[in-house]
C-alpha positions, 0 to 999 in steps of 0.5 A: 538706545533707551537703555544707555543711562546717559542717553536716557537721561539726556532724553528725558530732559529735553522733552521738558526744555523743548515744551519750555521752547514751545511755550515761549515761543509762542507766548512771545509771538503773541505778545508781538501781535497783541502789543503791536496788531502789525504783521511786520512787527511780529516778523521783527521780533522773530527776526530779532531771534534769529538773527544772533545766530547768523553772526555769532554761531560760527563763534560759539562754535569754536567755543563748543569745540573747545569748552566744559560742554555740560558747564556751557549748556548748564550756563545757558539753560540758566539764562534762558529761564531768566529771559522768560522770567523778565518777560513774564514780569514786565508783561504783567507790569504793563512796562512791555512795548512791543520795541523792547519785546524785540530787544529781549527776543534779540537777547534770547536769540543771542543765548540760544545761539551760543546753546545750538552748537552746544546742543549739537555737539551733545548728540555726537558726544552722547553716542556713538557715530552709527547712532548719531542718526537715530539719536538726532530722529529721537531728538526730533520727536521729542522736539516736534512732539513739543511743538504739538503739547507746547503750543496746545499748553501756551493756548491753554494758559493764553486763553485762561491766565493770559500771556504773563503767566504763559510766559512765565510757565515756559520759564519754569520749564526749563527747570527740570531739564537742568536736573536731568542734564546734572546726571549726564557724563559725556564722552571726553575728546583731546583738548586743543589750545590753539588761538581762535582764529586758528581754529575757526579757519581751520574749522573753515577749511574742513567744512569746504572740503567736505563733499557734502558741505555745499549741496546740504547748505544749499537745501537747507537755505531753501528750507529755512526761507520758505518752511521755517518762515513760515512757522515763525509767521503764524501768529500773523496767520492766525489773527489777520488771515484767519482771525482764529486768534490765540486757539488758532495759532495753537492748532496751526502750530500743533499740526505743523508739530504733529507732521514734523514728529512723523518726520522723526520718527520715520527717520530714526526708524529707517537707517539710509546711507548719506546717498540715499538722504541726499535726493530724499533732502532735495525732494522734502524741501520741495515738498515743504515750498509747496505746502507753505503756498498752500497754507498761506491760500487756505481761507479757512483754519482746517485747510491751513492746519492740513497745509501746516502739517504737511510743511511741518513733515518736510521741514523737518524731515529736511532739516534732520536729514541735512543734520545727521548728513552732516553729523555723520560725515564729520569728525568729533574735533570739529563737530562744533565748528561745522554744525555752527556753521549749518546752525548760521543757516538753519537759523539764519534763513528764517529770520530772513524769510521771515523779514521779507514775508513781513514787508510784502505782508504789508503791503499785499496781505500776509497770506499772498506774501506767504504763497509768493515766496514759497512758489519762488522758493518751488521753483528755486528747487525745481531749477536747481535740481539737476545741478544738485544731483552733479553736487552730490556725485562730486 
């Protein structure tokens, strides 16, 4: 797949734009935790972005069906960079408080909604169809492999330079990926001008009809709530549970990256069916709540980094799995509109968890919220199993 020029190109930029992620990611939730020292306020800002997505993905996705895709993407890159350099700038000018960190997080999150259909479309317009899951494994190892340098460079320049400079390193990173996505052609499709509420609709009743549609939204709810939550509360992890500070919000997050790049790199190596991902999708999220507890019981940084990397593997592998389940089953035409839809749950279900281990971590400690919705989050599964298996039958 390598070899394919565009592919290749397209590859190549990613590694850059998904360390510019990380780098920012993590910058921005330490800065919610070292503005505000308050468990709630760093759920706030990972919920602020987060949120856009659950309202605004179904929107982008009849936009991504219908736009220039490379001038979109291209739009987007641009603005994201530009967020960071705001932040950046008013971080080193002392004029940041941690309300306004939230706006500009809700304002990120409103860019990076309108890019994640976008993102998801380029994939099926880069290859062909049989090539759509090993694309979206390589994709994930680039991602996850991110989520490893990523947060191990934010600990670096957090130690050394302090959270403007971070802040303005992942800015920059998102520089080269614009380049390397210049050089890419995509595959065109028919272009269609219906209003827009015709095509969402449309969009609607194809995604219902789609035998896959309920039993992968369902696990995937599961995932984002308990795994992902998770992830976006390990700045919280680290400084109140653990008080490992900067270093330890680094490793946690790098072990939880290191797992999910085992999980890209197995799914892009072995080639299932949609029936055979199914149960595997069921039993990785499973897998995911049960680690989740665990890290939030660990006393020390060691067990929660195994804990982390553990739920890093399955929640990515559920996440890849639900993708390409879905990538493979739908049609080029409407290939924005159904994957903005998973995108509204994929996104949107963090943001949620996270809100809601937030407000018990207030009030029973971080840790104690984190193991209590994610065995509530076991048990869901474990109930739902059997009726799961008759979904994926139907």
């Amino acid at each position: 797949m390598l070899r394919e020029r565009n592919f290749r190109f397209y590859y190549a930029g990613i590694w850059f734009s998904t360390t510019a992620f990380w780098v920012l990611k993590i910058a921005i939730g330490w800065a919610a935790w070292e503005l505000s020292h308050s468990v709630f306020w760093t759920g706030i800002v990972a919920a602020c972005y987060l949120l856009p997505a659950v309202v605004l993905s179904p929107l982008f996705g009849v936009l991504a069906d219908r736009m220039r895709l490379k001038r979109g993407v291209q739009c987007v890159m641009i603005a994201q960079t530009s967020i960071g350099l705001v932040m950046s700038a008013g971080f080193a000018a002392g004029l940041l408080n941690v309300q306004l960190l939230a706006a500009l997080s809700m304002l990120h999150g409103f860019i990076s909604a309108a890019y994640h259909p976008m993102r998801l479309t380029v994939v099926g317009r880069l290859v062909d169809r049989w090539q759509i899951a090993a694309a979206a494994g390589l994709a994930s190892v680039a991602f996850n492999t991110a989520r490893v340098l990523g947060p191990a460079l934010a600990g670096v320049l957090l130690a050394r330079y302090g959270t403007a400079i971070t802040l303005l390193a992942g800015a920059l990173l998102y520089l080269p990926f614009l380049v390397l996505f210049s050089l890419v052609s995509l595959r065109t499709r028919v272009r269609v001008d219906k209003p827009w509420l015709s095509e969402f609709t449309g969009g609607l009743r194809y995604a219902r009809q789609m035998p896959v549609m309920l039993p992968v939204i369902t696990m995937s709810l599961l995932n984002g709530v308990v795994g992902r939550a998770l992830f976006e509360l390990l700045p919280a992890m680290s400084g109140d549970v653990l008080n490992a500070g900067a270093y330890g919000l680094a490793v946690l997050t790098a072990a939880a990256g290191a797992g999910a790049v085992v999980a890209g790199l197995a799914i892009a190596r072995f080639d299932l069916s949609v029936s055979q991902r199914m149960p595997a999708l069921a039993v990785s999220v499973a897998l995911c709540c049960g680690a989740t507890g665990l890290t939030g019981l660990a006393g020390g940084l060691m067990l929660a980094a195994c804990s982390c990397a553990v739920a890093g593997f399955s929640a990515s592998y559920a996440g890849i799995t639900s993708q390409s389940i879905l990538q493979i089953s739908l049609d080029d035409s409407y290939r924005g509109r159904v994957m903005s839809l998973w995108t509204t749950v994929s996104f949107g279900a963090p943001a949620v968890g996270a809100l809601i281990m937030g407000a018990i971590g207030e009030v029973l400690g971080t840790g104690i919220a984190v193991a209590v919705i994610a065995f509530t989050g076991l048990l869901t599964t474990l109930v739902l199993f059997p009726r799961y298996r008759r979904w994926c039958v139907t």
